[in-house]
C-alpha positions in Angstrom: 0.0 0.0 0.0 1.4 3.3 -0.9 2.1 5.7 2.0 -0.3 9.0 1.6 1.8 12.6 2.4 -0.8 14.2 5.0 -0.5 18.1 5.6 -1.3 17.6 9.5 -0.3 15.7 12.3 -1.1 14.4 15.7 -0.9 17.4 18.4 -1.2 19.7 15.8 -4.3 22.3 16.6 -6.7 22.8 13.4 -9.2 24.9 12.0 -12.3 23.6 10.0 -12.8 25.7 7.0 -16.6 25.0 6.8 -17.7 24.5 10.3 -15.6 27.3 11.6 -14.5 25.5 14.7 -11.2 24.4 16.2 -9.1 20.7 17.5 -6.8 19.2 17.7 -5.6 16.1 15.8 -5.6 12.8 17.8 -5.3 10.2 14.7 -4.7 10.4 11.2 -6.1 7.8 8.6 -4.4 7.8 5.3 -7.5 7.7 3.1 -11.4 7.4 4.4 -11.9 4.6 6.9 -15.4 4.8 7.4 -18.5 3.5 5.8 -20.2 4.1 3.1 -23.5 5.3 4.7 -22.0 7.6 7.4 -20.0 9.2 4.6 -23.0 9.6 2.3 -24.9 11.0 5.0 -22.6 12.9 6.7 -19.3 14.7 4.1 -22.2 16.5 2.2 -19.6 18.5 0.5 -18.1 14.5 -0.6 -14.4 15.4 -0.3 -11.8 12.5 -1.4 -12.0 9.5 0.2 -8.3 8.6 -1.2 -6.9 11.3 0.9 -6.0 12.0 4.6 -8.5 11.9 7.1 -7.9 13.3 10.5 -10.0 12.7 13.8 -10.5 15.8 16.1 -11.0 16.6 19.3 -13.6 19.4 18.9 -12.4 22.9 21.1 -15.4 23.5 23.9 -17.0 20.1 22.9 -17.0 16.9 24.2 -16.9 14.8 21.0 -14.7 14.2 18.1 -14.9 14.4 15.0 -14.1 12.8 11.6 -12.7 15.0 9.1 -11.3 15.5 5.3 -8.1 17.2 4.8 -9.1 19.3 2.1 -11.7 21.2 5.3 -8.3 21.8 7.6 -6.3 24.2 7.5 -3.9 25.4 10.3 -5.1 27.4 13.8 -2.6 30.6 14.2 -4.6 31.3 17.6 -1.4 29.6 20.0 -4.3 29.0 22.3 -4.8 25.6 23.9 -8.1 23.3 23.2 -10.7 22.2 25.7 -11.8 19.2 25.6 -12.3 16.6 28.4 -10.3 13.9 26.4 -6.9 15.8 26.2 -5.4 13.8 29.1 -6.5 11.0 27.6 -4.0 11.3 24.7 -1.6 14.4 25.5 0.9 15.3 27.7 0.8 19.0 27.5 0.7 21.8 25.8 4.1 24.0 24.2 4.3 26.4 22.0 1.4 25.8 19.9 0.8 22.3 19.7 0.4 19.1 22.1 3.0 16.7 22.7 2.3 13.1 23.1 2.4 11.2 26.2 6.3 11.1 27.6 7.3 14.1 25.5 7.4 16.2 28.6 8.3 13.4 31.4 
């Protein structure tokens, strides 16, 4: 299987282009993982499903959320995300981004 380039990366604080909200990435998916119905009822705008997907912890929420590259794009705020799930798969927070568990031990 050929490896896909993705723009983002784990840590890395987002903001959707459509939905105007902000996250941060917890996982990346190379191309579209899920099915055929929640993608037909839910990517209305039907981005790629051969590129990067990215799952978000939504800022001020306490859900994530499954989402296209091409509806990313970088958050310039520097301000940290809250979510109740950030301890869950971060250590803390510098300059910007999250670092991943035993980054910062």
């Amino acid at each position: 299987m050929e490896r896909k380039n993705v723009e983002f990366s784990i840590g890395q604080v987002i903001h959707h282009r459509l939905f105007d909200y902000r996250g941060v990435i917890v996982d990346v998916d190379p191309e579209f993982s899920g099915t055929e119905e929640w993608y037909e009822m839910v990517a209305l705008s039907k981005p790629p499903k051969d590129k990067p997907w990215y799952h978000v912890l939504v800022d001020g929420g306490t859900h994530q959320t499954y989402v296209a590259e091409r509806n990313l794009e970088p958050d310039r705020s520097g301000m940290p995300v809250n979510h109740p799930l950030l301890k869950e798969f971060f250590a803390g927070f510098n300059k910007g981004a999250y670092s991943t568990k035993g980054v910062f031990n």
